[in-house]
N, C-alpha and C positions, 0 to 999 in steps of 0.2 A: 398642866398649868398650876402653877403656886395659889391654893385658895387662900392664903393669905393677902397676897396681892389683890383676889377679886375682892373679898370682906372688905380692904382695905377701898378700894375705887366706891364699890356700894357705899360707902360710911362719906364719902367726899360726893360724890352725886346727889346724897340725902341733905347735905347742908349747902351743895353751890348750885341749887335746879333756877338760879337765876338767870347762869352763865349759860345755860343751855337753850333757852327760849330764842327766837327766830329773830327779827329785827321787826318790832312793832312798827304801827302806823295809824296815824290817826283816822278813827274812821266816826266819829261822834257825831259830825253832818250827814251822815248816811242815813240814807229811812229805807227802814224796811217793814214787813210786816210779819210776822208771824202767827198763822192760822191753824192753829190743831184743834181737830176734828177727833173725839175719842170714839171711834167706833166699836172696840172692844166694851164698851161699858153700854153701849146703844146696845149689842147685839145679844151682851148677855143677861142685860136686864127684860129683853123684850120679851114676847108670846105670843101667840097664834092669831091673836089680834091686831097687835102695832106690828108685824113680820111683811106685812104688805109695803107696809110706809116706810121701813127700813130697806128694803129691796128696789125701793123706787129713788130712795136716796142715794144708795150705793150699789148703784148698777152692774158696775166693773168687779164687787167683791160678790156677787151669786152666780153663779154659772147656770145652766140649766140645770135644775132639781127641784125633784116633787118637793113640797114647801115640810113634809114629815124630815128629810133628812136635813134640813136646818134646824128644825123643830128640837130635835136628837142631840144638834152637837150644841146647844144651848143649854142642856141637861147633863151633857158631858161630865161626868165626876171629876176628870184627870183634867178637861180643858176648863173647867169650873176654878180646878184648886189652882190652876196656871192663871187666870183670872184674879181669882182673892189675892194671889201672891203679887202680882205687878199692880195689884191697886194700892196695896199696902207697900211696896218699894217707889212708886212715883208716886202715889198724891195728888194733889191737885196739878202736876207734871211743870210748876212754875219754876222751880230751879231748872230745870232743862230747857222751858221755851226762851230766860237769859242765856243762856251759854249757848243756842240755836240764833238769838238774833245777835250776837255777837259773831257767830259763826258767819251769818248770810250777810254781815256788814262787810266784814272781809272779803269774803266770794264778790262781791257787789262792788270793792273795793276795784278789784285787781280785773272784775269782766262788767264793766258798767253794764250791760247790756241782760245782767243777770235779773230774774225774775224771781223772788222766793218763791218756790213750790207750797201747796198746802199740805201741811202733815196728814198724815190718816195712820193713827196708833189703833193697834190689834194682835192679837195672839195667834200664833201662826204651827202651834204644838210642836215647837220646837225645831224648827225649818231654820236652823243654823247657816246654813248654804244662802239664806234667804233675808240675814238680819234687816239688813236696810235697801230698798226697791227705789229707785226714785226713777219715775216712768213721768215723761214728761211736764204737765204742771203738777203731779202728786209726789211727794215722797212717805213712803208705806216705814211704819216703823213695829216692829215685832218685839214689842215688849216685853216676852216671856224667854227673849235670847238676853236680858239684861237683868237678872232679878239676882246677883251678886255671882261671884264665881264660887261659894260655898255653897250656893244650894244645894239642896238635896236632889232637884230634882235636876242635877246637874250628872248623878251619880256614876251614869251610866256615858256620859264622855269623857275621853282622854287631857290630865290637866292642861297638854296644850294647846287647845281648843277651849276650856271651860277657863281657861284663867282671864279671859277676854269677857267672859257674856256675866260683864260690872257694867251697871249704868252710866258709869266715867268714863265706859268704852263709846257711851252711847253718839256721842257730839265725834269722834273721832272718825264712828264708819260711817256716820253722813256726810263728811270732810271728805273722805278718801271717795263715795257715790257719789257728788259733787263733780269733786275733780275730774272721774270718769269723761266727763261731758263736752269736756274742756282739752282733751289731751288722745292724740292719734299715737296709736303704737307703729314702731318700724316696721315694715315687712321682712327686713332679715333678720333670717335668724341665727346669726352669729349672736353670741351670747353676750359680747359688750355691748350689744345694742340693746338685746335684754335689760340689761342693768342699769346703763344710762336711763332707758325709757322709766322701769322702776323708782332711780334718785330723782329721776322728773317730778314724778308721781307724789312723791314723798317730801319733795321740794313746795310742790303745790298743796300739800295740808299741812308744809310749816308756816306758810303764806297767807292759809287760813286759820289757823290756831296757833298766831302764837306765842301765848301762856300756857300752853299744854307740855309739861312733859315730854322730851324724846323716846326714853322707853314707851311711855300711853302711847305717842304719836304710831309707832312701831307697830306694838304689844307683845313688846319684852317686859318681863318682871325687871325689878333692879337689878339681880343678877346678871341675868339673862342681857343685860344692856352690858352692864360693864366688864361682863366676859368680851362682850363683843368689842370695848373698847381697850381691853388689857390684851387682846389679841388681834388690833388690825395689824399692823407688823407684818404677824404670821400669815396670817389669811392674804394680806396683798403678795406676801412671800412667795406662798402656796400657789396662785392663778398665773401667778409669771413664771415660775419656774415651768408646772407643768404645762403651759400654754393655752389655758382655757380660754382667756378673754375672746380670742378668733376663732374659738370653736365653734362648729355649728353642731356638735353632738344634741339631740333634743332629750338625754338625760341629762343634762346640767340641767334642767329647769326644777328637776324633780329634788335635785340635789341640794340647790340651792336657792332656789325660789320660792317654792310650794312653801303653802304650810306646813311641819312638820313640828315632829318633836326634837328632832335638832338637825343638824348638814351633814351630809354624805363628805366629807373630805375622805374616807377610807385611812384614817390615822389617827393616832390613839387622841386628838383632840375629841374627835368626834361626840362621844357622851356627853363632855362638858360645854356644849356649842348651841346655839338657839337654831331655830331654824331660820329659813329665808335670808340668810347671811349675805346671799347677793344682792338683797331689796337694800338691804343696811351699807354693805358696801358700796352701789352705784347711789347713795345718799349721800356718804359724804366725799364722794367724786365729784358729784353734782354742786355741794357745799363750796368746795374745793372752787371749783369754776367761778360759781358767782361770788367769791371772798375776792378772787383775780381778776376779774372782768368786768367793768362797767353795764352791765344788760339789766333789762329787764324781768319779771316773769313769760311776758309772751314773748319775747325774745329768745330764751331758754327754749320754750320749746318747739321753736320752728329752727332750732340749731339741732345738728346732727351731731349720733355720737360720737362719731370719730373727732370732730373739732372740740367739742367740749371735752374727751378725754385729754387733746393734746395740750391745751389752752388750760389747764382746771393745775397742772403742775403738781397733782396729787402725787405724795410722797409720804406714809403715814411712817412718823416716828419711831425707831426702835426702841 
């Protein structure tokens, strides 16, 4: 691929991220509420003393253990410095509880029937797999997976995992734990069904964010975005030719679903290619669809993928 051509999409994305945003909606009569609950500053401020009244508070976060091995990880050096760090990267966490009720207006928008969950921020020593939890009326937010993608204490994961765990990331994977709640995956596993379910997905936190960023939306770097747009062409080339879409091989998921450090195509794109290309593909299939078609959100997703592949007319530009 011509890096001059990506430089050149990067440098147009950096000045047209107007054109890219979702199709707003008024949501300013929306009420919602937003409750966080800082339990990482309760927990590591406490002692042997207030450890009764913290444990009576937060039931769900002590499991059985003699009250010494809480005791311990409140002294914690390493879960201490992870502590100091996310107190000094949030703050009073006010810029985030705006971009969270902003967030839940939309979600509240599009599922009237939606509840804001109460926040519960905490340190989870770096349980990546585990950034945002939202378990019925709680959602769990791990603030030491957002303390900038330079950290230090970053060192030891791969950049395409750490280039995500930015606080900017943070409103984005409550968006996509949200949408979870909201959206039934197919049973088959033919792999266009994969993908459409995916563009669903992805559909559904443009729906809730959107003045965010498509690469954020993603978490593609700029690059990483406009490779993938200097290359849909090839990529839709690629699935037709070799006939993936009616595959039901279950290595296509690893290929190009998963997170990774870039897509298996097995061709010299490969290097320069982001991962999860078929999340970003079955996006703008999905995009494709609802540009063509009068529907809904919840109409989208109680459509199958075979009608919204046929209906969507997706054709990406050479």
């Amino acid at each position: 691929m011509n890096r001059l051509l990506i430089l050149a999409i990067v440098l147009f994305l950096s000045v047209s991220c107007k054109k890219e945003i979702a199709k707003k909606v008024d949501v300013s009569n929306i009420k919602v509420t937003v409750s966080v609950n800082r339990f990482e500053q309760k927990f590591y401020e406490a002692d042997e003393t207030t450890l009764p009244e913290l444990k009576n508070e937060f039931p769900y976060l002590f499991p059985v253990q003699n009250d010494s091995v809480w005791l311990n990880k409140m002294k914690d050096e390493e879960e201490r410095e992870l502590y100091n760090k996310s107190q000094e990267v949030f703050g009073d966490f006010e810029n985030e509880k705006k971009q969270i009720e902003d967030l839940f207006k939309h979600v509240k928008y599009y599922n009237p029937n939606f509840e804001a969950p109460k926040i519960i921020t905490l340190i989870t020593n770096l349980d990546y797999q585990n950034k945002i939890v939202y378990a019925d009326s709680l959602l769990f937010v791990s603030l030491d997976m957002y303390l900038g993608k330079s950290s230090e204490v970053y060192q030891d994961f791969p950049v395409y995992l750490s280039q995500n765990f930015d606080k900017s990331q943070l409103v984005v994977d409550m968006a996509s734990a949200i949408s979870d709640r909201y959206f039934t995956a197919a049973k088959s596993r033919q792999f266009l069904d994969m993908v459409i379910g995916a563009g669903k997905k992805m559909h559904m936190v443009d729906s809730y964010l959107p003045s965010v960023a498509d690469a954020q939306k993603i978490g593609y770097s700029e690059t990483e975005y406009a490779w993938a747009k200097a290359n849909e062409a090839q990529i839709w080339k690629y699935f037709i030719e070799d006939k993936v879409l009616y595959s039901t091989d279950s290595k296509l998921v690893d290929r190009f679903m998963a997170v990774a450090p870039f897509s298996k195509f097995y061709i010299d794109i490969d290097k320069d290619s982001p991962g999860r290309i078929g999340v970003w593909l079955g996006w703008q299939i999905v995009r494709a669809y609802m540009n063509n078609n009068e529907v809904t959100l919840q109409q989208l997703l109680q459509t199958d993928a075979e009608e919204i592949f046929k209906k969507s007319k997706y054709k990406p530009k050479k």
